[in-house]
N, C-alpha and C positions, 0 to 999 in steps of 0.2 A: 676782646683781646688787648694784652699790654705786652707792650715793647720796653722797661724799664727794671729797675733794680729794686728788690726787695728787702726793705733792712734784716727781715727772715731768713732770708736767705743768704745773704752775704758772708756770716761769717766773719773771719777774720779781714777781711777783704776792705783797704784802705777807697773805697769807693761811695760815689753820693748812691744814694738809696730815700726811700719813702715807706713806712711803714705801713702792711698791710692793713691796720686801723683806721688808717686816715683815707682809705679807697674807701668809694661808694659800695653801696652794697649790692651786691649781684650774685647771682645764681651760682656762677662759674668764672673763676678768673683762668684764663688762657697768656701765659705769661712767656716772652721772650728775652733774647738779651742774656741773659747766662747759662752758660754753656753747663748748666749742672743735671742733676736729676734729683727734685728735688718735689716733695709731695706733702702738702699742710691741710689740714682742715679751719675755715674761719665762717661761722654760725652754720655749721656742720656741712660747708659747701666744699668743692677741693676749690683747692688751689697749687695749681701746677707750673712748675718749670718741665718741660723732656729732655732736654738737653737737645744736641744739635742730632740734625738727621747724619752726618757725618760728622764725626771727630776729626778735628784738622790740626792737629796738634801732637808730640808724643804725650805731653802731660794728662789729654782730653782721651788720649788712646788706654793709658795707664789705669783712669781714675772710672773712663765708664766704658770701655770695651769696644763696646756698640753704639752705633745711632739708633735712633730710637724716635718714635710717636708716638702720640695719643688719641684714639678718636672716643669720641664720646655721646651717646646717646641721652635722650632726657626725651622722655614718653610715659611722663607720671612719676618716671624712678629713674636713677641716676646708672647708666651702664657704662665707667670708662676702661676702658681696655689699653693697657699700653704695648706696643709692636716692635722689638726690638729689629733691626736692617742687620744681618748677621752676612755680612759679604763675605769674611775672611776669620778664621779665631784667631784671637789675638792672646800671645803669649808674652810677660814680661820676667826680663832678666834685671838681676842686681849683683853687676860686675863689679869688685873692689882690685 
């Protein structure tokens, strides 16, 4: 599990980062720290952001709805399933 910023993921995002290249190589990256939903393959492993188990923000409400996890099995083959936390629907308006 990493706690840090992904140059892959960032985006536009004026933020330090480290490119997923330059990590060791592992199985499975389990990645925290941006609140996005965000899913890459790197030598054909995932590598995941979930995004937050709750949205704390209107922006973080807007962009991913729901909170969300990911649990993931590995027993030979890779099973990840991701669990959206659906408390409430969420609907947005664009008031001018």
């Amino acid at each position: 599990m990493l706690h840090t910023t992904l140059t892959e993921a960032i985006g536009s995002l004026p933020i330090d980062s480290i490119s997923i290249k330059r990590m060791p190589r592992a199985d499975y990256y389990a990645l925290g720290h941006l609140h996005i939903n965000f899913e890459i393959k790197n030598n054909d492993k995932p590598v995941i952001y979930s995004g937050p188990i709750y949205p704390n923000s209107f922006q973080e409400l807007e962009d991913l709805c729901y909170g969300r996890y990911y649990l993931n099995r590995v027993e030979g083959f890779w099973d990840i399933k991701k669990h959206e936390i659906r408390i409430k629907d969420v609907v947005c308006f664009n008031i001018n």
